[in-house]
TIGUMAR-432265 format. One record per residue: x, y, z of N, C-alpha, C, O in turn; residue in three letters; residue number from 1; chain. Coordinates in steps of 0.2 Angstrom, whole numbers, m for minus. Each point is the difference from the previous one (the first is absolute). Layout:
BEGIN
<node n_c1="X" n_c2="Y" n_c3="Z" ca_c1="X" ca_c2="Y" ca_c3="Z" c_c1="X" c_c2="Y" c_c3="Z" o_c1="X" o_c2="Y" o_c3="Z" vokol="ALA" zagu="NUM" guvo="A"/>
...
% end
This chain:
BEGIN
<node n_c1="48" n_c2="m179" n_c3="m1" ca_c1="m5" ca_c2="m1" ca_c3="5" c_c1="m5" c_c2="m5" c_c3="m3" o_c1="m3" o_c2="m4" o_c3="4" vokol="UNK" zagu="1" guvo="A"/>
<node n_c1="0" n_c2="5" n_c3="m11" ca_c1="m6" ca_c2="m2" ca_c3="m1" c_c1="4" c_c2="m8" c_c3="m2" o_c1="m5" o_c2="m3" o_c3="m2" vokol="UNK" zagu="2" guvo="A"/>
<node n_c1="9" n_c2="0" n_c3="2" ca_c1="2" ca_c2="m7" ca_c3="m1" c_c1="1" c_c2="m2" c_c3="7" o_c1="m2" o_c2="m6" o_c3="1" vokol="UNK" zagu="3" guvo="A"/>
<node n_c1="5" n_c2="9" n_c3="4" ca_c1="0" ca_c2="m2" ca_c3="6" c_c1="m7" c_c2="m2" c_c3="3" o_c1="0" o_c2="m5" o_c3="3" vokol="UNK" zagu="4" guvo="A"/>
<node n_c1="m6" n_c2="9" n_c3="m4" ca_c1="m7" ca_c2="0" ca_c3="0" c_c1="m3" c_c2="m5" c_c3="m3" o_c1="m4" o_c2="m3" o_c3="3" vokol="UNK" zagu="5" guvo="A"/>
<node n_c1="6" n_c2="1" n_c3="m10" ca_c1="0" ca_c2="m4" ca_c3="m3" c_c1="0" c_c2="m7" c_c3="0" o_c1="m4" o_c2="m5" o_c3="m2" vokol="UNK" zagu="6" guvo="A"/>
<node n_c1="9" n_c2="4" n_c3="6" ca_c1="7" ca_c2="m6" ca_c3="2" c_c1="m7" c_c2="m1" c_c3="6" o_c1="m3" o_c2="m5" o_c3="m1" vokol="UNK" zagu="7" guvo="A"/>
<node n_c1="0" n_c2="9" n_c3="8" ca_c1="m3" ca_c2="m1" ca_c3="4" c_c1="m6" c_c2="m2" c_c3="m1" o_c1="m1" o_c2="m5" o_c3="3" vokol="UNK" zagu="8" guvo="A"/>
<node n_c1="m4" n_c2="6" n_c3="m7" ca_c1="m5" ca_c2="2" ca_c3="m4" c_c1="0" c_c2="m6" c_c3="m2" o_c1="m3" o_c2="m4" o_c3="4" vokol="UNK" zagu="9" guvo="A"/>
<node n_c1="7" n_c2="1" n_c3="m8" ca_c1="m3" ca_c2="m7" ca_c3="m6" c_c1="m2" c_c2="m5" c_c3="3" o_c1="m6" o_c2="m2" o_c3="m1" vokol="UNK" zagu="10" guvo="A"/>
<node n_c1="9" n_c2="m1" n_c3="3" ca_c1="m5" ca_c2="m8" ca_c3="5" c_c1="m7" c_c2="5" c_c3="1" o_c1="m5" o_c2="m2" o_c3="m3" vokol="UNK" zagu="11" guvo="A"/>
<node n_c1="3" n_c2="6" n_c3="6" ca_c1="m7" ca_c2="1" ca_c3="0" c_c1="m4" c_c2="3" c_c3="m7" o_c1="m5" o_c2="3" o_c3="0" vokol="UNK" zagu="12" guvo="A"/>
<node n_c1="8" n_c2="m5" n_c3="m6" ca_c1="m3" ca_c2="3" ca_c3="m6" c_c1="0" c_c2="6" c_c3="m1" o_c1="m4" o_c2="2" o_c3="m4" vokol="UNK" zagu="13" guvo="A"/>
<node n_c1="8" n_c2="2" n_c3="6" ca_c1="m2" ca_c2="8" ca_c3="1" c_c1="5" c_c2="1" c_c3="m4" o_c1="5" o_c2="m2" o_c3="2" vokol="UNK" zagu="14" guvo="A"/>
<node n_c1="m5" n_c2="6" n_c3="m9" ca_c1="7" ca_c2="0" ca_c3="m5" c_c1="1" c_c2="9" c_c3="2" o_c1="m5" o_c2="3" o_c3="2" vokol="UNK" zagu="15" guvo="A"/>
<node n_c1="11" n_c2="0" n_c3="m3" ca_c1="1" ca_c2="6" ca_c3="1" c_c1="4" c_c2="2" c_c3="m6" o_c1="5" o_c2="m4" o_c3="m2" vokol="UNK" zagu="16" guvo="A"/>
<node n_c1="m7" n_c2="9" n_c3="m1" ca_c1="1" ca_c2="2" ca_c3="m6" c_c1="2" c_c2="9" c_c3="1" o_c1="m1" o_c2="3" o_c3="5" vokol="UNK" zagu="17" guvo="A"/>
<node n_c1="6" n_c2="1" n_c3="m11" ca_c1="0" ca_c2="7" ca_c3="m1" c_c1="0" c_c2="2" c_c3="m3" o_c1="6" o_c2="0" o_c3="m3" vokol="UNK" zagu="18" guvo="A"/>
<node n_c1="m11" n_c2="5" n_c3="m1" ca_c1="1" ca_c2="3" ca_c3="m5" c_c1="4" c_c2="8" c_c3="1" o_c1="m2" o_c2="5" o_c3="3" vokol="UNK" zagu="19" guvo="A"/>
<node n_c1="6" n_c2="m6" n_c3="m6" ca_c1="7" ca_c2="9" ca_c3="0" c_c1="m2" c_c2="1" c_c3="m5" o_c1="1" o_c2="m5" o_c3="m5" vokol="UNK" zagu="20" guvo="A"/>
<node n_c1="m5" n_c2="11" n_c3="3" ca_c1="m2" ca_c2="4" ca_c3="m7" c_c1="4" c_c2="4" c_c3="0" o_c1="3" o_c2="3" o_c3="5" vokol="UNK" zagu="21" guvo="A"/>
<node n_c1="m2" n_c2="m1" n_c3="m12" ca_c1="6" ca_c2="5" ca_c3="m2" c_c1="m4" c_c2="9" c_c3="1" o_c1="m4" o_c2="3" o_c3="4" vokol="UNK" zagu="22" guvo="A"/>
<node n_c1="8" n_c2="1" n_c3="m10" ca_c1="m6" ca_c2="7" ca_c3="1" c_c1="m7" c_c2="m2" c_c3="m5" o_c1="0" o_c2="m1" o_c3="m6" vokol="UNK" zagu="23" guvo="A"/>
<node n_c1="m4" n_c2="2" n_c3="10" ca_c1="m7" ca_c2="m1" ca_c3="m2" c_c1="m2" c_c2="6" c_c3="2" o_c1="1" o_c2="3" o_c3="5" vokol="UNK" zagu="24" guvo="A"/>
<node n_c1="m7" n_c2="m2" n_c3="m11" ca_c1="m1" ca_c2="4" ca_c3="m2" c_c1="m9" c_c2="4" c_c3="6" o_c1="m6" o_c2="m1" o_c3="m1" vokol="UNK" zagu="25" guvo="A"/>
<node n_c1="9" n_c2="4" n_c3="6" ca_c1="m6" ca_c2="m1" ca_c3="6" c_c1="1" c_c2="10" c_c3="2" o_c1="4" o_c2="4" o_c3="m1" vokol="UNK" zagu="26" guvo="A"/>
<node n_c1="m9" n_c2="m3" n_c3="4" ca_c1="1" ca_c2="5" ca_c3="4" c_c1="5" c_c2="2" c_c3="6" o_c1="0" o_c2="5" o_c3="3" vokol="UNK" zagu="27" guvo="A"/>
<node n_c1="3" n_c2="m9" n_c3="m2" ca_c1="6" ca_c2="1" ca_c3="3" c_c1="5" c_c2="5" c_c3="m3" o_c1="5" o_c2="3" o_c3="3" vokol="UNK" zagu="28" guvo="A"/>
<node n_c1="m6" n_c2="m3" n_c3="m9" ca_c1="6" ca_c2="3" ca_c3="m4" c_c1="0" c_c2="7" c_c3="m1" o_c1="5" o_c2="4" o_c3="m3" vokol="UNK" zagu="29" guvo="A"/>
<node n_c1="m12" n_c2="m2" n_c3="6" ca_c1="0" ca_c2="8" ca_c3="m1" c_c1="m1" c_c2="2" c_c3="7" o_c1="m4" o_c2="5" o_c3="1" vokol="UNK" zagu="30" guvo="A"/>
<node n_c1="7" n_c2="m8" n_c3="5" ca_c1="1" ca_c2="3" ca_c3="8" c_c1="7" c_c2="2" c_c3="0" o_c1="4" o_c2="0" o_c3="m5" vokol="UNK" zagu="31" guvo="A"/>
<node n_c1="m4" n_c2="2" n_c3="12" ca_c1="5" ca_c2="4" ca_c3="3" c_c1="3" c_c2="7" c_c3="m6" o_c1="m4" o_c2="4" o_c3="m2" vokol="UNK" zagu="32" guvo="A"/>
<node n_c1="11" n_c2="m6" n_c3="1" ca_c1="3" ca_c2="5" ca_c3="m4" c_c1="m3" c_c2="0" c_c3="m5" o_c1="m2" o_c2="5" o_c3="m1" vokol="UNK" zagu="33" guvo="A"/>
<node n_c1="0" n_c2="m9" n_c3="m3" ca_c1="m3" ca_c2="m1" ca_c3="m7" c_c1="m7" c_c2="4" c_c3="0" o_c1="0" o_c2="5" o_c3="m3" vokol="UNK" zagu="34" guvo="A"/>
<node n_c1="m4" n_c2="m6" n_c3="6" ca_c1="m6" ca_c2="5" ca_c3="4" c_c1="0" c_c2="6" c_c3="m7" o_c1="m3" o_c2="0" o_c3="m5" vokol="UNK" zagu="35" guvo="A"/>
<node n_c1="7" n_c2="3" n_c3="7" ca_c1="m2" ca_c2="8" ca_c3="m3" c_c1="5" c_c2="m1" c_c3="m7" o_c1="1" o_c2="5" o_c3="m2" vokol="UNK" zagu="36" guvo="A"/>
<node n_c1="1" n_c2="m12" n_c3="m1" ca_c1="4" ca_c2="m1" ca_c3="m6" c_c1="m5" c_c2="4" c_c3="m7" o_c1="m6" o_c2="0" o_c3="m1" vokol="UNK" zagu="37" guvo="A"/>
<node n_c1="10" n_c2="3" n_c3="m2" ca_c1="m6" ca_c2="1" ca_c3="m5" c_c1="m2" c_c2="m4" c_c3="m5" o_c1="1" o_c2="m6" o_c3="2" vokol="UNK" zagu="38" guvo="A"/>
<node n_c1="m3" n_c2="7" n_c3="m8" ca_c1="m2" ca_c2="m7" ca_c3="m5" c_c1="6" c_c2="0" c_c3="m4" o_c1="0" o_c2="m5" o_c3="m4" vokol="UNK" zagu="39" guvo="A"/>
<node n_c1="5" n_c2="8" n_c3="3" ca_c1="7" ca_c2="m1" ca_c3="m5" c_c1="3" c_c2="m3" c_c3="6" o_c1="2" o_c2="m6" o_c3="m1" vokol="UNK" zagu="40" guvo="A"/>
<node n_c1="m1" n_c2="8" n_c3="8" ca_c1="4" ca_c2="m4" ca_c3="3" c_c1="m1" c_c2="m8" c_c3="1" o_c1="4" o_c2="m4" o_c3="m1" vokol="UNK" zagu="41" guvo="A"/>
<node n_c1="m14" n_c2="2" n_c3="2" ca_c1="m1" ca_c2="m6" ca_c3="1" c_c1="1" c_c2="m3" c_c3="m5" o_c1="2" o_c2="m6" o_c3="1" vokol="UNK" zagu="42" guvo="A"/>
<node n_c1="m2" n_c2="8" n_c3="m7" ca_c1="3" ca_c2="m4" ca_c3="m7" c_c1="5" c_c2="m3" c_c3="0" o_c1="2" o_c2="m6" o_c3="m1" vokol="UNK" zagu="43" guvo="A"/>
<node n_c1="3" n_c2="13" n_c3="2" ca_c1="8" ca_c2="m2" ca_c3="1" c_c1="1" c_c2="m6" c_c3="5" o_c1="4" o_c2="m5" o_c3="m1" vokol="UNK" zagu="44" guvo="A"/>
<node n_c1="m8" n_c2="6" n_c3="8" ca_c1="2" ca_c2="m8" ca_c3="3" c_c1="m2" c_c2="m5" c_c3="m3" o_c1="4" o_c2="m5" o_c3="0" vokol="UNK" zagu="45" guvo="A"/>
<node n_c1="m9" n_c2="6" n_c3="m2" ca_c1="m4" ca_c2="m8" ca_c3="m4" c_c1="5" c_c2="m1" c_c3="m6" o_c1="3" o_c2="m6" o_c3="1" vokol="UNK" zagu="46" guvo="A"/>
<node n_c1="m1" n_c2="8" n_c3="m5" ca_c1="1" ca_c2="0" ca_c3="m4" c_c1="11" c_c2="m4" c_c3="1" o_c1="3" o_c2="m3" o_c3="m4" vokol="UNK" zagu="47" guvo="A"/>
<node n_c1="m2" n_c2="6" n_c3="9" ca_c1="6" ca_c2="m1" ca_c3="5" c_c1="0" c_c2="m7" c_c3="4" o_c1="5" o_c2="m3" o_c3="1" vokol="UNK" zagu="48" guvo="A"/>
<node n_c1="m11" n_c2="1" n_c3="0" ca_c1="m2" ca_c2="m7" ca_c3="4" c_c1="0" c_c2="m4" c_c3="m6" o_c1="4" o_c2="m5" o_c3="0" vokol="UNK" zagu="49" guvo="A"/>
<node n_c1="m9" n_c2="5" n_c3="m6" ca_c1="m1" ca_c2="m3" ca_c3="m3" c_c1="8" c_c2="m3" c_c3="m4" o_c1="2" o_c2="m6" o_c3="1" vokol="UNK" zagu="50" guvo="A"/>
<node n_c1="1" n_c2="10" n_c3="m4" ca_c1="7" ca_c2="0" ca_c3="m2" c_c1="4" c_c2="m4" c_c3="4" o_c1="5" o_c2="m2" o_c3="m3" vokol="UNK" zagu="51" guvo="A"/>
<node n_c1="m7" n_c2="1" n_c3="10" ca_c1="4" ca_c2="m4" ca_c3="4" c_c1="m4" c_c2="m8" c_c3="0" o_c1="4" o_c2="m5" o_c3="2" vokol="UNK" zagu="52" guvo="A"/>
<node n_c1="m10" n_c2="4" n_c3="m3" ca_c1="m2" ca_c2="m7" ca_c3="m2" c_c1="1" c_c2="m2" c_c3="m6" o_c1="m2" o_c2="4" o_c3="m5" vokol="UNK" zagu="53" guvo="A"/>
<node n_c1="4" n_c2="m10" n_c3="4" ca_c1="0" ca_c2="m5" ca_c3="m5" c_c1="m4" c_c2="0" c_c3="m4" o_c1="2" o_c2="1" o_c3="m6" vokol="UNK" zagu="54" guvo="A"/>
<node n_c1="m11" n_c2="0" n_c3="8" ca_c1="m3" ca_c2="m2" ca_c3="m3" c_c1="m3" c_c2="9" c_c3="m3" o_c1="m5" o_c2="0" o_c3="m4" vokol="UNK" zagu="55" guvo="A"/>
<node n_c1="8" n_c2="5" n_c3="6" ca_c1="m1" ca_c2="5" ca_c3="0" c_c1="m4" c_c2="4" c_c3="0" o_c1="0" o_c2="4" o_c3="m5" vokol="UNK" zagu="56" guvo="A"/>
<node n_c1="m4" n_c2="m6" n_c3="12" ca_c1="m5" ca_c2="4" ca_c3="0" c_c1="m4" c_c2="m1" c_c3="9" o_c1="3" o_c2="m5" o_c3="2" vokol="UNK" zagu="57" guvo="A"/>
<node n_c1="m7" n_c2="7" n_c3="1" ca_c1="0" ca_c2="0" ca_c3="7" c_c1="m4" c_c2="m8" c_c3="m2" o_c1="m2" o_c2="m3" o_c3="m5" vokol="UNK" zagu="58" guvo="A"/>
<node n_c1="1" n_c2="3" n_c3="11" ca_c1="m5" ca_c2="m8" ca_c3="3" c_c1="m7" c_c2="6" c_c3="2" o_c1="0" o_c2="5" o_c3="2" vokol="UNK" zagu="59" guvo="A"/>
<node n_c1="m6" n_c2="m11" n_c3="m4" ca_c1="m6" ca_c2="2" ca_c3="3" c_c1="m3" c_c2="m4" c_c3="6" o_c1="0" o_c2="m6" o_c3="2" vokol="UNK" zagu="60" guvo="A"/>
<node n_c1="m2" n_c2="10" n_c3="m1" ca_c1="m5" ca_c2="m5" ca_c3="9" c_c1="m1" c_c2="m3" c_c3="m2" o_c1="3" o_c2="m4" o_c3="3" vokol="UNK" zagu="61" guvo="A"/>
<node n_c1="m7" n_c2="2" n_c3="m7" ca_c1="m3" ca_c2="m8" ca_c3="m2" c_c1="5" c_c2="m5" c_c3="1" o_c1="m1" o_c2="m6" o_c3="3" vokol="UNK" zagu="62" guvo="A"/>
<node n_c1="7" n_c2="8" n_c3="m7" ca_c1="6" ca_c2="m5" ca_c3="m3" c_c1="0" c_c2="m3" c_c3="8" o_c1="m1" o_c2="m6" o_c3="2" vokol="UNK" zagu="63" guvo="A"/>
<node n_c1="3" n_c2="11" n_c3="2" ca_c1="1" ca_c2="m3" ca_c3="7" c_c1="m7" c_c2="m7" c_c3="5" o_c1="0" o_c2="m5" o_c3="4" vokol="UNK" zagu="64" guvo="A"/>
<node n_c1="m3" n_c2="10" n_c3="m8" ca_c1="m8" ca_c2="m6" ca_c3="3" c_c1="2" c_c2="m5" c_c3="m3" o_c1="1" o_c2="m5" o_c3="3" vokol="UNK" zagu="65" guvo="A"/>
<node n_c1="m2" n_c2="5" n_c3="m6" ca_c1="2" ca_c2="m7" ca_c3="m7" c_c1="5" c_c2="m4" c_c3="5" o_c1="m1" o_c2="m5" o_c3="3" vokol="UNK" zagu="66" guvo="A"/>
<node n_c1="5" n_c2="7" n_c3="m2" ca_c1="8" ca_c2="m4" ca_c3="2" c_c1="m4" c_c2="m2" c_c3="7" o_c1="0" o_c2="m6" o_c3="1" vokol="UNK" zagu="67" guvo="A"/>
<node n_c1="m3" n_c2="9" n_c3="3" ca_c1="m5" ca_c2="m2" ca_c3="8" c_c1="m7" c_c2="m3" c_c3="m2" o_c1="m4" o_c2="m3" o_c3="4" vokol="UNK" zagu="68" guvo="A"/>
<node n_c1="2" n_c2="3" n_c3="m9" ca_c1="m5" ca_c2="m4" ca_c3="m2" c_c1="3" c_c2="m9" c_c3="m1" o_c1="m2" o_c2="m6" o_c3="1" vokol="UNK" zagu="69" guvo="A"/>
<node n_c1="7" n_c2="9" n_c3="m4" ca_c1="5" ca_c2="m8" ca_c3="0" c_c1="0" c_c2="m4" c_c3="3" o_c1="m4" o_c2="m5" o_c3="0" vokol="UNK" zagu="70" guvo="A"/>
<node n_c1="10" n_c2="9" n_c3="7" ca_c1="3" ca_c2="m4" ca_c3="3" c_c1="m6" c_c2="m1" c_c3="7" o_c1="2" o_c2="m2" o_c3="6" vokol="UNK" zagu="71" guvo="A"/>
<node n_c1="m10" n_c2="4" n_c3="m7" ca_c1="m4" ca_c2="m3" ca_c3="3" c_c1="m3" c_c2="m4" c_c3="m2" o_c1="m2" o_c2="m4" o_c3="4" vokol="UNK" zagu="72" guvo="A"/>
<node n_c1="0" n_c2="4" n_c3="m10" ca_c1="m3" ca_c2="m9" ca_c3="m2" c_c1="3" c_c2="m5" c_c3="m1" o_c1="7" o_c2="1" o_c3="1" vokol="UNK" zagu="73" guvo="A"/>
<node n_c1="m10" n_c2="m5" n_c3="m1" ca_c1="2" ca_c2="m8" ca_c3="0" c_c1="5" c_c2="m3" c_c3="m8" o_c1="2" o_c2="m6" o_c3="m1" vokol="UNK" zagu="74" guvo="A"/>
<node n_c1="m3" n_c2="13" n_c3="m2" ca_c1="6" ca_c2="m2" ca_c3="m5" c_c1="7" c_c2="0" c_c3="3" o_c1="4" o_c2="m4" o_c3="m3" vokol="UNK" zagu="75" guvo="A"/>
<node n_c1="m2" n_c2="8" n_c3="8" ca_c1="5" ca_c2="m2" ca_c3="3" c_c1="0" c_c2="m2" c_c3="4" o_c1="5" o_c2="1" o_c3="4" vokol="UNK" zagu="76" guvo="A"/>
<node n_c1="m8" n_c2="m4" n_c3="m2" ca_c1="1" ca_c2="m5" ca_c3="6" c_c1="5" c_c2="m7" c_c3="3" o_c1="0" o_c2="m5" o_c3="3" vokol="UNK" zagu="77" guvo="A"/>
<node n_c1="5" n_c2="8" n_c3="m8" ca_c1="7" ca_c2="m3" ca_c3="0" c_c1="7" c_c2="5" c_c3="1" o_c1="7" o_c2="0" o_c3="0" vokol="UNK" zagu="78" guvo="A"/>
<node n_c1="m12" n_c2="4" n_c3="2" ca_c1="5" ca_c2="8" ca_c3="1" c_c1="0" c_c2="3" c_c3="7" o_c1="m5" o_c2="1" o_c3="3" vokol="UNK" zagu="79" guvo="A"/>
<node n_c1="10" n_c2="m1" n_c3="m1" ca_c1="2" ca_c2="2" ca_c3="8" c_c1="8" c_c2="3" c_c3="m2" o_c1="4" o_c2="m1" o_c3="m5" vokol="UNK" zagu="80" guvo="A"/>
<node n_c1="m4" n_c2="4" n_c3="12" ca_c1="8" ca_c2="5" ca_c3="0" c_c1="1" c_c2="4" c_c3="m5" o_c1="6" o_c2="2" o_c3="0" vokol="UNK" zagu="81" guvo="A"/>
<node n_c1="m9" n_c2="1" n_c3="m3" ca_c1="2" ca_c2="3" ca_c3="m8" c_c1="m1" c_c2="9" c_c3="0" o_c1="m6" o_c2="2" o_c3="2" vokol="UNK" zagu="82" guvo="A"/>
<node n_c1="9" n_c2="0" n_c3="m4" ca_c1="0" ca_c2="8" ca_c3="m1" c_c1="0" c_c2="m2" c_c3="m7" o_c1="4" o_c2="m3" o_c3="m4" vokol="UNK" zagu="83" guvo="A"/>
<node n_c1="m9" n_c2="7" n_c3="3" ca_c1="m2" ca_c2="5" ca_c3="m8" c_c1="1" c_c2="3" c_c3="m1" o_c1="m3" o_c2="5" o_c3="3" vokol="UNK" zagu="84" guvo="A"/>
<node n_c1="6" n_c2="m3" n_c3="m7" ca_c1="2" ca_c2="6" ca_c3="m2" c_c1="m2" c_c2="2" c_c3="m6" o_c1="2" o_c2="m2" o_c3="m6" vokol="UNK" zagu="85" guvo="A"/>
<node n_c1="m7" n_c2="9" n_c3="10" ca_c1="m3" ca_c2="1" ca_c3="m7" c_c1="0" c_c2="7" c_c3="m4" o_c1="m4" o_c2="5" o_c3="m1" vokol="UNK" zagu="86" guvo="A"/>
<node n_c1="10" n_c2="m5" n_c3="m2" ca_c1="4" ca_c2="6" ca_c3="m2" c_c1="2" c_c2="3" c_c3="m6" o_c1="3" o_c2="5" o_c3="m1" vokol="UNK" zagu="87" guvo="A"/>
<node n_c1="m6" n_c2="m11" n_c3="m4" ca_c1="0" ca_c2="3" ca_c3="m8" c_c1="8" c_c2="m1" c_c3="m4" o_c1="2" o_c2="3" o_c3="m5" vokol="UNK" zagu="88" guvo="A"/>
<node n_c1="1" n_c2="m7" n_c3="11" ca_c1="8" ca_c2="m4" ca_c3="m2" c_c1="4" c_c2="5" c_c3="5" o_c1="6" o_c2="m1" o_c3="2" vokol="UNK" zagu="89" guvo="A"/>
<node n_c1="m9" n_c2="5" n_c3="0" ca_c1="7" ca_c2="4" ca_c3="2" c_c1="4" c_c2="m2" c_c3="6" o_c1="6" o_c2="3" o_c3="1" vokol="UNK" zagu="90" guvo="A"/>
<node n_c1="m8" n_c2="m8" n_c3="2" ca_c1="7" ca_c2="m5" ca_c3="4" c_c1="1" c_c2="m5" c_c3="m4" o_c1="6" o_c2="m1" o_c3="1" vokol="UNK" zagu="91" guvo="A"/>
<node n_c1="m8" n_c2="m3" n_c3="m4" ca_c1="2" ca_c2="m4" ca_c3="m2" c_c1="3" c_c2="m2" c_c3="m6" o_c1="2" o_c2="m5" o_c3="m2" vokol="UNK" zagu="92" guvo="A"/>
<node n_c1="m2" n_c2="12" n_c3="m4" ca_c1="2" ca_c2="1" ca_c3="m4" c_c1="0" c_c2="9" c_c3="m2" o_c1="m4" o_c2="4" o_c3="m4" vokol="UNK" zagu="93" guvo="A"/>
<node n_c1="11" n_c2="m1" n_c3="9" ca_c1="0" ca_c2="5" ca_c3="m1" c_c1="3" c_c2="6" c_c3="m6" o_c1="m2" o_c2="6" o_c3="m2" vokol="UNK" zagu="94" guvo="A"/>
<node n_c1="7" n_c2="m13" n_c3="1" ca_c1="2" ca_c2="4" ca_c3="m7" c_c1="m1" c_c2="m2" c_c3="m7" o_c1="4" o_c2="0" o_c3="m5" vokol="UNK" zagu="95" guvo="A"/>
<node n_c1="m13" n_c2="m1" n_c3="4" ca_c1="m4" ca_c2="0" ca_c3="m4" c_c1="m4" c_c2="10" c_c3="0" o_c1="m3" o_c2="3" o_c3="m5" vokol="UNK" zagu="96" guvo="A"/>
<node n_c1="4" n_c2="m1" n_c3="11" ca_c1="m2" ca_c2="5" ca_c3="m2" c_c1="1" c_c2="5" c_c3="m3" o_c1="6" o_c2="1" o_c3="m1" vokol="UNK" zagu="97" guvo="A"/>
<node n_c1="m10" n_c2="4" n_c3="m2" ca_c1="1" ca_c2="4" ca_c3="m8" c_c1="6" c_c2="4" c_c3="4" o_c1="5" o_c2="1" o_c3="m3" vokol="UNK" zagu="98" guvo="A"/>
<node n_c1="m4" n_c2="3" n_c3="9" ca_c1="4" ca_c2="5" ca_c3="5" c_c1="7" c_c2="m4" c_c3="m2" o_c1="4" o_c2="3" o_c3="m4" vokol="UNK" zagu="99" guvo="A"/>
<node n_c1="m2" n_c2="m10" n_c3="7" ca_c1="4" ca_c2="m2" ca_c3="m2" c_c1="4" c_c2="m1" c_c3="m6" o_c1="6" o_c2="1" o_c3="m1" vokol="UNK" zagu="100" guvo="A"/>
<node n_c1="m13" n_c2="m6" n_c3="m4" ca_c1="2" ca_c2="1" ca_c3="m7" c_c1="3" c_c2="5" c_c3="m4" o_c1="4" o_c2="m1" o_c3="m5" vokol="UNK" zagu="101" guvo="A"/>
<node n_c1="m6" n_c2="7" n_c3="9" ca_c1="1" ca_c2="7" ca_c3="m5" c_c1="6" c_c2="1" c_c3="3" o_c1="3" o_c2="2" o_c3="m5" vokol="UNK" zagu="102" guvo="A"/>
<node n_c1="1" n_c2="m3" n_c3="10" ca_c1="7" ca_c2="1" ca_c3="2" c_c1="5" c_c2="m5" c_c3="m4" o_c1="5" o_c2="2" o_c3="m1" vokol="UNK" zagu="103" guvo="A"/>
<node n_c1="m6" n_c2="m5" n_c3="1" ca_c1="3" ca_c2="m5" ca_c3="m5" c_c1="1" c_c2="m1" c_c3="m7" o_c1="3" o_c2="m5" o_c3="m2" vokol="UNK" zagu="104" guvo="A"/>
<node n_c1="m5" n_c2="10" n_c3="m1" ca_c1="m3" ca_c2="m2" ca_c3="m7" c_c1="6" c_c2="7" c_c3="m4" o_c1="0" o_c2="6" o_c3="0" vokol="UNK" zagu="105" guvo="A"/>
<node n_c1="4" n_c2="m10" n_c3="m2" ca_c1="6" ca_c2="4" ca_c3="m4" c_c1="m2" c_c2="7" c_c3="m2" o_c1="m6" o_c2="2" o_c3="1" vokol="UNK" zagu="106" guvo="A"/>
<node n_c1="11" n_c2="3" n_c3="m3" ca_c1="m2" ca_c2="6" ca_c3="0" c_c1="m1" c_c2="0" c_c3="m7" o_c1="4" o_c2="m3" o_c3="m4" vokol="UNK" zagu="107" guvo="A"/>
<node n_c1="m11" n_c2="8" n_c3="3" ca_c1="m4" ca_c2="m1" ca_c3="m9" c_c1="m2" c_c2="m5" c_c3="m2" o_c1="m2" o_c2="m1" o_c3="m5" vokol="UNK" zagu="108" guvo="A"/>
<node n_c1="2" n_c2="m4" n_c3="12" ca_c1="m3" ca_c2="m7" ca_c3="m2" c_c1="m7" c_c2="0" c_c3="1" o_c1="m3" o_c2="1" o_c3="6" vokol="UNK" zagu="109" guvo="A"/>
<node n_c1="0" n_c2="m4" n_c3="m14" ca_c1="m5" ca_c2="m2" ca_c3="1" c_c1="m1" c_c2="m10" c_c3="2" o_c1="m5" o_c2="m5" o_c3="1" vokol="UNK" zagu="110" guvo="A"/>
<node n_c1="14" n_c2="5" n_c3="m2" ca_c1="0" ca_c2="m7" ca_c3="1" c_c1="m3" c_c2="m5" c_c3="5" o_c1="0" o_c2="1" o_c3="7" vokol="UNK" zagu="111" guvo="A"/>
<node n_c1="m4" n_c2="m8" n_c3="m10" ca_c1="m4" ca_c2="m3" ca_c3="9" c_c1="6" c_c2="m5" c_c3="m1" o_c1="3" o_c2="m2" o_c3="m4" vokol="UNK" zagu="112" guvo="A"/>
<node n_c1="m4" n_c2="m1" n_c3="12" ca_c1="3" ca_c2="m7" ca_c3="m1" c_c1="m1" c_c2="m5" c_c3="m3" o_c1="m5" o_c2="m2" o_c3="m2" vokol="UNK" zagu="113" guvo="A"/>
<node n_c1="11" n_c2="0" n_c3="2" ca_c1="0" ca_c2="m7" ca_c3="m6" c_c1="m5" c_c2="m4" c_c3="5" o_c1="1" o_c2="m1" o_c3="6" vokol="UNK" zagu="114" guvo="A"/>
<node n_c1="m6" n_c2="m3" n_c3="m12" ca_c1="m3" ca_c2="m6" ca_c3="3" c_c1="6" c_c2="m4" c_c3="1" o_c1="6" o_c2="1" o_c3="m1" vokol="UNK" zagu="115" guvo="A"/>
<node n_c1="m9" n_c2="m6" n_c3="4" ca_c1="3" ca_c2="m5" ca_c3="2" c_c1="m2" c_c2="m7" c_c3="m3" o_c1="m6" o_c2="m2" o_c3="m1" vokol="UNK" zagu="116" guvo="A"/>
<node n_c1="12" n_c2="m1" n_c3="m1" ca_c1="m3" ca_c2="m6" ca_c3="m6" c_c1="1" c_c2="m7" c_c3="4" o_c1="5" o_c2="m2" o_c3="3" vokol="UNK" zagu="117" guvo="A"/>
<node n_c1="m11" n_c2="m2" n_c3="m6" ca_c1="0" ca_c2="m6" ca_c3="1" c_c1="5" c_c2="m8" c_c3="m1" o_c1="0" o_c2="m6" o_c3="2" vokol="UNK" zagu="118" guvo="A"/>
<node n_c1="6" n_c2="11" n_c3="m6" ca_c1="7" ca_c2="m6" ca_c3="m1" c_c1="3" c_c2="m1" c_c3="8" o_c1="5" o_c2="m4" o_c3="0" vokol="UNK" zagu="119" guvo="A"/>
% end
């Protein structure tokens, strides 16, 4: 939608941009069922999220402003159509995350993967 909008929008200078953030870290996370979680259960989800990001660990609010602070100034002012995805790798490098690495990793292995060489 936001490129079709986009595509509409640009002859009048108007760029249409989107930031998709990942789980970030907000008060949203302690509504509904979560609401009455105790503090061992809210650990175990954080701690369950983060294992599932690359970068392993939630996104903070800010992180998100930042990405909307961007795509509002005049630094990008050659940026239209684009989703951001602001997620700590986790769509775009998923299986960089510790959850997955740890399924992978030989049995008793402390082994990591081999780098990869410049020849």
């Amino acid at each position: 939608m936001a490129r079709s909008i986009a595509a509409d929008l640009a002859p009048r200078n108007i760029r249409v941009n989107v930031v998709a953030p990942g789980a970030i870290k907000t008060p949203i996370w302690k509504r509904g069922p979560r609401a009455n979680a105790s503090a061992e259960e809210s650990d175990k989800l954080a701690k369950f999220f983060s294992s599932a990001v690359p970068q392993a660990r939630w996104g903070e609010p800010e992180e998100i402003a930042k990405a909307v602070l961007f795509l509002a100034s005049d630094d990008s002012s050659y940026v239209n159509a684009l989703e951001l995805v602001v997620d700590g790798g986790m769509t775009g490098a998923p299986f960089g995350a510790p959850m997955i690495e740890e399924s992978f990793r030989p049995p008793g292995g402390d082994a990591k993967p081999a780098k990869a060489s410049a020849d």
